[in-house]
C-alpha positions in Angstrom: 0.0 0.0 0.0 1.2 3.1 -0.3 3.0 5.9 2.1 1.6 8.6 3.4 3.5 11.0 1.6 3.4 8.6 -1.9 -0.5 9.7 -1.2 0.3 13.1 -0.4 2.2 13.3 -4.0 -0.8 11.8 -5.6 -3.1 14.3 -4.5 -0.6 17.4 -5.3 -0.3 15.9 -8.7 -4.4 16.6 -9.1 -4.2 20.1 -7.9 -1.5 20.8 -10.0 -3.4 19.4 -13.1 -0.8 16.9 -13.9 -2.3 13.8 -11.8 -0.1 10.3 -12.2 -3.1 8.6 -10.9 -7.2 9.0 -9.9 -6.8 9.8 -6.5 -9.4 7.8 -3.6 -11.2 8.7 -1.1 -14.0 6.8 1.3 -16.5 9.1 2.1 -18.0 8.3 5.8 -18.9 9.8 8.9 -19.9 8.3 12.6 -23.6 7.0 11.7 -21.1 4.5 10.4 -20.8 2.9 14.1 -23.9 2.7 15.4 -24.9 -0.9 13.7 -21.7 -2.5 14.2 -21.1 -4.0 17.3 -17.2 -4.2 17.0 -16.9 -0.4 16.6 -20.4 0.2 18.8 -19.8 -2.4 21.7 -21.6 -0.3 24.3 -24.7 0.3 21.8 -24.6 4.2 21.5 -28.0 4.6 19.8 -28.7 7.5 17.7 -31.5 8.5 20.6 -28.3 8.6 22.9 -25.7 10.8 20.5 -28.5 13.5 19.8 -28.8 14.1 23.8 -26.1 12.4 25.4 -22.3 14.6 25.1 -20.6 11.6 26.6 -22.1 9.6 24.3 -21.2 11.9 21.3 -17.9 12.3 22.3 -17.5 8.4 22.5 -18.8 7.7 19.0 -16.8 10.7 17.6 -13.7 9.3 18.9 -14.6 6.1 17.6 -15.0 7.3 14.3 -11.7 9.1 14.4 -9.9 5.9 15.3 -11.9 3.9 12.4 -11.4 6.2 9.7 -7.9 7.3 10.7 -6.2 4.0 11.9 -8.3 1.3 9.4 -10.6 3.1 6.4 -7.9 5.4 5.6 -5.6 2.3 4.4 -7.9 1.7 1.7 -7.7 5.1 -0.2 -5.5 8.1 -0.3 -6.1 10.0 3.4 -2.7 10.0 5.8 -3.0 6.3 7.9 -2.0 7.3 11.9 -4.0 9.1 15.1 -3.8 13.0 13.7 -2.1 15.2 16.6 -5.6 17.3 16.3 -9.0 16.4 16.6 -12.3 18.8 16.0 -15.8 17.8 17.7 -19.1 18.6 16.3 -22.5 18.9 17.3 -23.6 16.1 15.0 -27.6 16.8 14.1 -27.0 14.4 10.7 -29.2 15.5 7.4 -31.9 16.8 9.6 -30.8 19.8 11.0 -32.6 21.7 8.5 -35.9 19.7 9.1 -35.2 20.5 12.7 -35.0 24.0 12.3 -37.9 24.6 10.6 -40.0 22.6 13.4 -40.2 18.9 12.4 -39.8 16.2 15.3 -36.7 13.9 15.3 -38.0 9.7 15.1 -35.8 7.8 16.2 -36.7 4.4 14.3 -34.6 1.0 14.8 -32.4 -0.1 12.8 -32.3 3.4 11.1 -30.1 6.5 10.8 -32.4 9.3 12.7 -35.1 11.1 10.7 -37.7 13.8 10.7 -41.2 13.4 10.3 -43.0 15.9 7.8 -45.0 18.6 9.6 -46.8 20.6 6.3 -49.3 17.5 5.7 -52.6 18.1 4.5 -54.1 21.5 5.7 -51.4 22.1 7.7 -49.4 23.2 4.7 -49.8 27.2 5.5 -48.2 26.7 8.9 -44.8 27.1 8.1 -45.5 30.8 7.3 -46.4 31.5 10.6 -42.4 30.8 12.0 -40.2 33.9 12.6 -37.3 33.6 10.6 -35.9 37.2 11.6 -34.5 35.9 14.8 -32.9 33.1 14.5 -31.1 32.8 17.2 -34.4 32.6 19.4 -35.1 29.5 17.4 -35.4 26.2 20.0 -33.6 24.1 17.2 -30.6 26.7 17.7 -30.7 27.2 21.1 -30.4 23.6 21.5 -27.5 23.9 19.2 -25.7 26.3 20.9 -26.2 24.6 24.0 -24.7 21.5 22.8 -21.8 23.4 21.6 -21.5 24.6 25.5 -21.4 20.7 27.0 -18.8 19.6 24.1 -16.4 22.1 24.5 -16.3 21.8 28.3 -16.2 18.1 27.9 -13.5 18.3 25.5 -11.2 21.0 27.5 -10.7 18.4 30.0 -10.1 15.4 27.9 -7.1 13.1 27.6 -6.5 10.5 24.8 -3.0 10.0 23.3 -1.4 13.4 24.0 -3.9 14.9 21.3 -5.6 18.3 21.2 -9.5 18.9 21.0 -11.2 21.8 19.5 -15.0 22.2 19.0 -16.4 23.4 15.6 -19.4 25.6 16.2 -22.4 25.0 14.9 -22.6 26.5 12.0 -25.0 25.4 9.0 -24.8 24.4 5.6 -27.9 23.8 3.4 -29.7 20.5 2.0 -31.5 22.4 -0.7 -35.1 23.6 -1.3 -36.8 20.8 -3.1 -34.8 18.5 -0.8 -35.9 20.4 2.7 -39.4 21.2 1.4 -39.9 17.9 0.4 -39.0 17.1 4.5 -41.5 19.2 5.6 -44.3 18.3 3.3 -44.0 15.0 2.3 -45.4 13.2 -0.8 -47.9 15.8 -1.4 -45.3 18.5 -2.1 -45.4 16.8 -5.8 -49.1 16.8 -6.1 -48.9 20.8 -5.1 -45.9 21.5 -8.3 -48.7 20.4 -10.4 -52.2 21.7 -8.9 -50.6 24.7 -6.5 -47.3 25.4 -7.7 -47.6 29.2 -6.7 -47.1 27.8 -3.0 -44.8 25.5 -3.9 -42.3 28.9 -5.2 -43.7 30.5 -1.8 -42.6 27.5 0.2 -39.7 27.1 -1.8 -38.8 30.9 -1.3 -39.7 30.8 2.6 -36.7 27.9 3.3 -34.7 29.7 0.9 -34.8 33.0 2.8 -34.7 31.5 6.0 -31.5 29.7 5.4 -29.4 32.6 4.5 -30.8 34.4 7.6 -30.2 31.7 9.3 -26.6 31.0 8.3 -25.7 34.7 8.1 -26.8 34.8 12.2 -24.9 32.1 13.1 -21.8 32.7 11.2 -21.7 36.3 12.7 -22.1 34.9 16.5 -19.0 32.9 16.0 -17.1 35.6 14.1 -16.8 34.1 10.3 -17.6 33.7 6.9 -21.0 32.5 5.4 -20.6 33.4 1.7 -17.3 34.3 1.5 -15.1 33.9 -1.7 -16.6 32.9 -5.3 -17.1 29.5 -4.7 -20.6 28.1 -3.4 -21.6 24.3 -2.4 -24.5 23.2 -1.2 -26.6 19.9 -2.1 -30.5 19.0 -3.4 -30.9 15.2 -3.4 -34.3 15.6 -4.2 -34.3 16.9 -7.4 -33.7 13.6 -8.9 -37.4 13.6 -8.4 -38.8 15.7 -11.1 -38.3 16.3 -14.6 -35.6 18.1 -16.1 -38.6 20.8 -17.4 -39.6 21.4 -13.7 -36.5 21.7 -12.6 -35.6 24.5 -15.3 -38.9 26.3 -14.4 -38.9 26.0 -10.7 -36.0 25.0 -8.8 -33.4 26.4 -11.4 -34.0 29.6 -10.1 -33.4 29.3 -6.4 -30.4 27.3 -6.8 -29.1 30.1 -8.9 -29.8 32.5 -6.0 -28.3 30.5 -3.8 -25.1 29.8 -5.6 -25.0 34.0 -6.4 -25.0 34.7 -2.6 -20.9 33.3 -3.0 -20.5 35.0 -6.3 -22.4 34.8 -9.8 -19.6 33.6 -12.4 -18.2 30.6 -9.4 -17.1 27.9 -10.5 -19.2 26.1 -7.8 -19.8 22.6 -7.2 -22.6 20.4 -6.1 -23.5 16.9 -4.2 -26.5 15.2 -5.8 -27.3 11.9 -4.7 -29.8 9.3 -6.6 -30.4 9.3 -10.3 -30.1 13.1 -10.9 -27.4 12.9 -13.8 -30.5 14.4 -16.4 -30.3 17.6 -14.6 -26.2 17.8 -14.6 -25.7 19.4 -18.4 -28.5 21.8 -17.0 -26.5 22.7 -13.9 -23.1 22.7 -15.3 -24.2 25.3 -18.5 -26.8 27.6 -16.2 -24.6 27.7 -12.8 -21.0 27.1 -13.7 -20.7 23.7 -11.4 -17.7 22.4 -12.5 -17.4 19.7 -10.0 -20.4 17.1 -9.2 -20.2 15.0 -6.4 -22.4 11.7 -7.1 -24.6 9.0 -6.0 -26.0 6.1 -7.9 -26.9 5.0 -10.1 -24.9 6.9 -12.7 -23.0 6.0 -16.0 -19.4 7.2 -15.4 -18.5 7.4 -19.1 -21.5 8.8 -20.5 -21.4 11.5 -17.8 -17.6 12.3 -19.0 -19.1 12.9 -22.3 -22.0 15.1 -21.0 -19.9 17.0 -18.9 -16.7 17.5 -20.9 -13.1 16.7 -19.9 -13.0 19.8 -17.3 -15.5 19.1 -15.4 -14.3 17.4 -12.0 -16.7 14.2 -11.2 -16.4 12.5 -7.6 -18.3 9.0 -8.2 -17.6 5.1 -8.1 -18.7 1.8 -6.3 -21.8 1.4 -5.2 -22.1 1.3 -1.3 -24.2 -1.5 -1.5 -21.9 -3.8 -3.2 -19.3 -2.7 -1.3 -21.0 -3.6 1.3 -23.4 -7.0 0.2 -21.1 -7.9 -3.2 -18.0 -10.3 -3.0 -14.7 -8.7 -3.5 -14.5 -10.1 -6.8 -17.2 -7.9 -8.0 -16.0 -5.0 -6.2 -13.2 -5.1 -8.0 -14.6 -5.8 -11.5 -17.5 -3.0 -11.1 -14.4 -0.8 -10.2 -12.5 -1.4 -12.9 -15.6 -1.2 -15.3 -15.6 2.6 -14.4 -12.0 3.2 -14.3 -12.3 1.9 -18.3 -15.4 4.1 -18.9 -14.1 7.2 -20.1 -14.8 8.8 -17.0 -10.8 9.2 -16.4 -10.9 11.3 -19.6 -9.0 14.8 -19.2 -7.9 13.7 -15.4 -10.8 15.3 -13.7 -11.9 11.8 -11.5 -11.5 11.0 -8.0 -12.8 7.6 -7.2 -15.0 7.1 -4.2 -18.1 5.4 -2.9 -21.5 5.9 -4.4 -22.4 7.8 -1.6 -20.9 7.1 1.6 -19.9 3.7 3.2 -22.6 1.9 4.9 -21.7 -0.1 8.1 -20.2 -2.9 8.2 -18.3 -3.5 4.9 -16.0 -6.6 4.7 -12.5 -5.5 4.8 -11.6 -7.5 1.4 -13.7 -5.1 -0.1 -12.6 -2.0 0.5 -9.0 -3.1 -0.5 -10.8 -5.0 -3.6 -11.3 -1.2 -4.5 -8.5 0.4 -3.7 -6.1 -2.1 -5.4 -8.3 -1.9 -8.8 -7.7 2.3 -8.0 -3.3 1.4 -7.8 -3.7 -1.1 -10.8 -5.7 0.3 -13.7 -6.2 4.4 -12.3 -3.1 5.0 -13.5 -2.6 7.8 -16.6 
């Protein structure tokens, strides 16, 4: 396997626009733990980590010692205990349900959720929430308390010499169609159809409210929210609709969104699920130039799409990598290396979209060892 510093070159080699070889990463984070009894033995349940700071801190220290000392020897991140660690207050993909009011469910056997709150004639509520103060929001409050526990929890803590910071809790964004779709349900696609003048308004409520959000909390902790020309941000959900109603309605906000960094970008995106349809859309109308994928999506045919500049993050599907033999692993791996997808050197190689528990060791290296044998330019 390689050094950490024969991964280091690797990576420079991509920045630099000359890479030697696709670079690899394994895209996880500590949901990973809690159905896997090795990594979980006290049975942490999500219940516990969303209320518990002991509890958090365990499973975030787990995770650090998982990826750092085992995942990261199947792909291109440094192998060894980093001398620095950062805590979060971990609220998962809900923390935008949460703000806007829905309850957390904790189901078993399942990552946390939220349960839609704008069901039937309940779909005017949302209207009624003050989004001017932020801060006064229970969601945040909660936040901000959390933040409190961790970093006093962490100031006294000893593990292997290492250093502990806290990251506030600042916010990102899921994406409209994605967070109204959260809060609405099903019948969110019935309304784009019969009432899509409150589907904009809803659409435009979450989208205002985010920013104010954002801006609020970013200014409480002293740093950038939009800074630079450069925006992310993700929509899952849009792999939902047509490209047509995505033109008409979503197109829009996302441009708004991506103009509150700057309008020219580049930017880039993460889009789980089948939403390749909307990509030449995206690329042409917002200037994404780097697409972070899901599955299903054909490698090669998005090269061609997309054109050899284009960055594309993509690979393996996290379910074979974590139900297929190693065999297959490595034969679906090397089926997208050979796509076309490597085309103009704009392909980093990961899972398709982030590792479930519980995947055999065999084949994770099945994976990387197709990425060392036929990644290379």
């Amino acid at each position: 396997m390689p050094t950490n510093e024969e991964k280091q070159r690797i990576w420079q080699a991509y920045r630099d626009g000359k890479p030697v070889r696709v670079p690899m990463r394994l895209g996880a984070n500590p949901r990973i733990l809690f159905f896997d009894k090795d990594l979980n033995p006290a049975g942490v349940s999500f219940e516990d980590y969303f209320s518990n700071t002991s509890a958090l801190i365990e499973i975030q220290l787990r995770f650090m010692e998982y990826r750092t000392q085992f995942l990261n020897q199947y792909c291109d991140s440094p192998v060894g205990r980093p001398a620095e660690w950062t805590f979060q207050v971990d609220n998962q993909n809900s923390y935008d349900s949460l703000y806007f009011g829905a309850p957390i469910e904790f189901r078993d056997s399942q990552v946390a959720d939220t349960t839609p709150i704008l069901c039937g004639s309940d779909k005017n509520r949302i209207f009624e929430m003050d989004i001017e103060h932020p801060l006064d929001n229970p969601f945040i409050k909660h936040c901000l308390q959390r933040y409190e526990d961790i970093k006093r929890t962490a100031e006294s803590l000893s593990y292997h010499g290492m250093t502990f910071n806290v990251q506030p809790p600042l916010m990102g964004f899921d994406g409209h169609l994605t967070i109204a779709t959260c809060l609405r349900g099903e019948e969110l696609y019935t309304d784009i159809y019969i009432d899509p003048d409150y589907v904009r308004r809803l659409l435009d409520f979450i989208h205002r409210a985010a920013i104010i959000r954002n801006r609020a909390l970013a200014k409480l902790f002293g740093r950038e929210v939009f800074g630079g020309k450069c925006g992310w941000f993700a929509d899952d959900s849009i792999q939902l609709i047509s490209p047509e109603t995505y033109k008409e309605l979503i197109l829009p906000f996302h441009r708004a969104w991506y103009s509150l960094w700057s309008v020219e970008g580049p930017h880039s995106i993460h889009l789980c699920g089948d939403a390749t349809q909307h990509f030449a859309t995206i690329h042409e109308e917002l200037n994404v130039n780097s697409f972070d994928t899901g599955y299903p999506v054909d490698h090669g045919q998005l090269r061609k799409t997309l054109g050899n500049d284009v960055q594309i993050l993509g690979g393996t599907e996290a379910f074979l990598l974590s139900e297929g033999t190693a065999e297959q692993v490595y034969d679906r791996t090397r089926e997208i290396l050979n796509s076309g997808v490597m085309e103009g050197g704009r392909f980093i190689l990961r899972e398709a979209n982030n590792l479930p528990p519980n995947c055999p060791e065999e084949n994770l290296a099945a994976m990387y060892n197709c990425c060392l044998e036929h990644g290379n330019y």
